[in-house]
N, C-alpha and C positions, 0 to 999 in steps of 0.2 A: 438460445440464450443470447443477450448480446453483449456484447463486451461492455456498456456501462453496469449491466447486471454484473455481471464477472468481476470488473472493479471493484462496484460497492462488496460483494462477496469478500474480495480480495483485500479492501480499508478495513474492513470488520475482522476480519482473522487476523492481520497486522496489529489492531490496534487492542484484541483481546489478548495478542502474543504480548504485547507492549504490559498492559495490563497487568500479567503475571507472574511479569518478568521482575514489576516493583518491588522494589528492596532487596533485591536479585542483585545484584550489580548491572545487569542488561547489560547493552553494550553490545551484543550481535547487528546481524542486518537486522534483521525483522525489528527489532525493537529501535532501532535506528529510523528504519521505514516506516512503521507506523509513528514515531514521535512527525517525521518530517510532511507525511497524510497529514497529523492532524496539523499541523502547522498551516498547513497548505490550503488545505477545503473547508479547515474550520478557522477563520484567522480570529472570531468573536470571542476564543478560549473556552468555550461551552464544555462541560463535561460530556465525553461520549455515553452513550446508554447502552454498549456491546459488556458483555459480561467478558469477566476473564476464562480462558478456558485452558487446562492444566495441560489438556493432553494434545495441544498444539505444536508443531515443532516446527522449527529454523529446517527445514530440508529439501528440496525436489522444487516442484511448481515453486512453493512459496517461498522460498529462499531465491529463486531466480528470480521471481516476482518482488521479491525485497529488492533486491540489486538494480531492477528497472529505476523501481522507483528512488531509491537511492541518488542513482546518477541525473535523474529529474528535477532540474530547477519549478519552481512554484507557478507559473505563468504556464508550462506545458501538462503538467496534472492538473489544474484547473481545466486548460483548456478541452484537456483529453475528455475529464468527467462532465464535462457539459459541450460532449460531443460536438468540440470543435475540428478546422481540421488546417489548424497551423502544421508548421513543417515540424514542429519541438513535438507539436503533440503525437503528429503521426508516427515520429522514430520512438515514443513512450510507448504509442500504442502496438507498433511492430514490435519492441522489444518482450511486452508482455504474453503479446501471442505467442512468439516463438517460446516462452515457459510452456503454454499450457499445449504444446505437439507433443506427440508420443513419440 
């Protein structure tokens, strides 16, 4: 698999957590990180097409994968998702990987 597969896997579960979270108060990482995904990769405001999913949760990979993406200004998650290989993108891309090690 390669890491922009993994990505988009990882915009999709953020932005379904995001998603489910409405009316929720949200306010976690995850819903933080995927408001600032779609900020970032979708800047046209298009509604996304991922469903909400209830039994997603803020914890392990994806909460540390929240957090990359968190501390990621917009120019390095661009770059990262269209397998750039700026210096922003590649500390984006080290930081995600190290989520998904056992």
């Amino acid at each position: 698999m390669t890491f922009k597969s993994t990505l988009a896997g990882t915009v999709i579960t953020l932005v379904a957590l995001a998603s489910s979270a409405l009316g929720c108060g949200g306010g976690d990482d995850c819903t933080l990180a995927a408001a600032h995904l779609v900020d970032c990769l979708n800047p046209t405001g298009s509604p996304t097409s991922s469903a909400p999913s209830a039994t997603t949760k803020c914890d392990g990979a994806t909460a540390c994968i929240a957090d990359c993406v968190n501390r990621a200004e917009c120019p390095a998650l661009q770059d990262a998702y269209n397998d750039g290989t700026s210096a922003a993108a590649k500390e984006f891309l080290t930081c995600t990987n190290a989520c998904q090690e056992p």
